[in-house]
N, C-alpha and C positions, 0 to 999 in steps of 0.2 A: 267518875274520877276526872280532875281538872289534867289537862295535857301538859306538861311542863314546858315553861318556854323556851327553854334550851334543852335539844334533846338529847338523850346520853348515845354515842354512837361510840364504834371498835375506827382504828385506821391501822393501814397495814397488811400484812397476807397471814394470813392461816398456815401453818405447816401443813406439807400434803399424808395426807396419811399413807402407813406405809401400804397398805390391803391397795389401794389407789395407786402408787408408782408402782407395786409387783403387777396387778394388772390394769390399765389402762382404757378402759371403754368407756360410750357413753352414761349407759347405765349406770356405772360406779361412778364415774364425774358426779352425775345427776344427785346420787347418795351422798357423795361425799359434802355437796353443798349445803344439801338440805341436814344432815350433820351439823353445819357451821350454822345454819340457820337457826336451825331448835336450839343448839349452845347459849347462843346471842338472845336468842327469846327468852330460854329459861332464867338466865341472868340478869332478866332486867333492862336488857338494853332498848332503848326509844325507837332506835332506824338503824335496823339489821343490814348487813351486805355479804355479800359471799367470800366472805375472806379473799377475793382474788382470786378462787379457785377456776371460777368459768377461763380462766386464762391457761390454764394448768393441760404444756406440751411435755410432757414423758423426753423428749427432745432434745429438750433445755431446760436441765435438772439444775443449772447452776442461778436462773431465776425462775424455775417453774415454770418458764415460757409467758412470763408478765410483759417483756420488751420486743417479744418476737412475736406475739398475736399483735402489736397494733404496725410494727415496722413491715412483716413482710405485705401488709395487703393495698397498704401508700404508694402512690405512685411517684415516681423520682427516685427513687430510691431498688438500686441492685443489692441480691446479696449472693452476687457470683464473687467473691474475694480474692483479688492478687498476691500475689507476696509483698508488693513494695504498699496493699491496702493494711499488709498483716504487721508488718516493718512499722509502719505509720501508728498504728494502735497501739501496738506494744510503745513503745519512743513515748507516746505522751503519757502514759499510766492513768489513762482514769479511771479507770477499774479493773482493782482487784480482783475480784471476782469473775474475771471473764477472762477468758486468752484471748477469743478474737472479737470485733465489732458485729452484732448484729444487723448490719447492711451500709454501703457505701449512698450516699446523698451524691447521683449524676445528674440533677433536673432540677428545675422547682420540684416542692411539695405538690402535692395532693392529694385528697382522701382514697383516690385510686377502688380499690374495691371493698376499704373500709366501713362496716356497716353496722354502726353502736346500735343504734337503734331497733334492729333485729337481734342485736345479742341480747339485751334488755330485756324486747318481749317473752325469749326465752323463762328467762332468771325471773322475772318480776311474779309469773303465777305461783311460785312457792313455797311462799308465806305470807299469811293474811298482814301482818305486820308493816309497818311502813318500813320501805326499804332504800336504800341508795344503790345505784353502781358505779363505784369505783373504779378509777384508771390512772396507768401509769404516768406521771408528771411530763410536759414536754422536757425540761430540762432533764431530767432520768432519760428519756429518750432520746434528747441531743447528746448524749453522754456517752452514748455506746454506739453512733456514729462515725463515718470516715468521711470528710465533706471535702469530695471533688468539684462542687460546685462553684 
């Protein structure tokens, strides 16, 4: 069968399953991906990804932990929070969804101990399937920022 030139892909996260937030291991992570995986394969889809799941902190139940796996391992960036860093967040409303900022910008950026690449290798052996990995937008990520810079 000819490959189609546009491939059909998912975008967006996966709800976590609940078996997955009551307990929280690797093992079950690992399950619950590959879940998302077969999903997406059974249905047809061209280029699988994990729902986002490889992101998924027990933590940070109000995004799964999609904005706090790539902010806390950047370098520039604390996330020891003040009150006037807390003041400051609330005051501009960018998200709903959160009450406090996922980390204060004190430095330049930098990849810091950030390492996609090794997350990738992980995800990538568990499904034969062509696959993507997905991440959260810098804009998403400048969003839930407090920039003392």
């Amino acid at each position: 069968m000819a490959k189609p030139e546009i491939k059909t892909k998912v975008v967006g996260s996966y709800p976590v399953p609940s078996w997955l937030a009551a307990n929280p291991s690797a093992p079950a992570l690992r399950d619950a991906i590959l879940v998302v995986l077969k999903t997406q394969e059974l249905a047809g889809i061209d280029l699988v990804s994990d729902g986002e799941l490889s992101r998924f902190d027990v933590s940070h139940p109000e995004t799964n932990g999609m904005i706090d796996y790539f902010i806390r391992p950047m370098g520039g960036i604390s996330t020891a929070l003040t009150r006037e860093d807390l003041a400051k967040f609330a005051a501009e409303q960018r998200m709903s969804f959160r009450a406090q900022p996922a980390g204060v910008v004190e430095e330049p950026l930098t990849e810091g101990t950030l390492n996609l690449p090794c997350d990738w290798q992980i995800f990538r052996g568990l499904s034969s399937a062509d696959m993507m990995f997905t991440f959260t937008a810098p804009y998403m990520l400048a969003r839930t920022l407090v920039d003392r810079q």
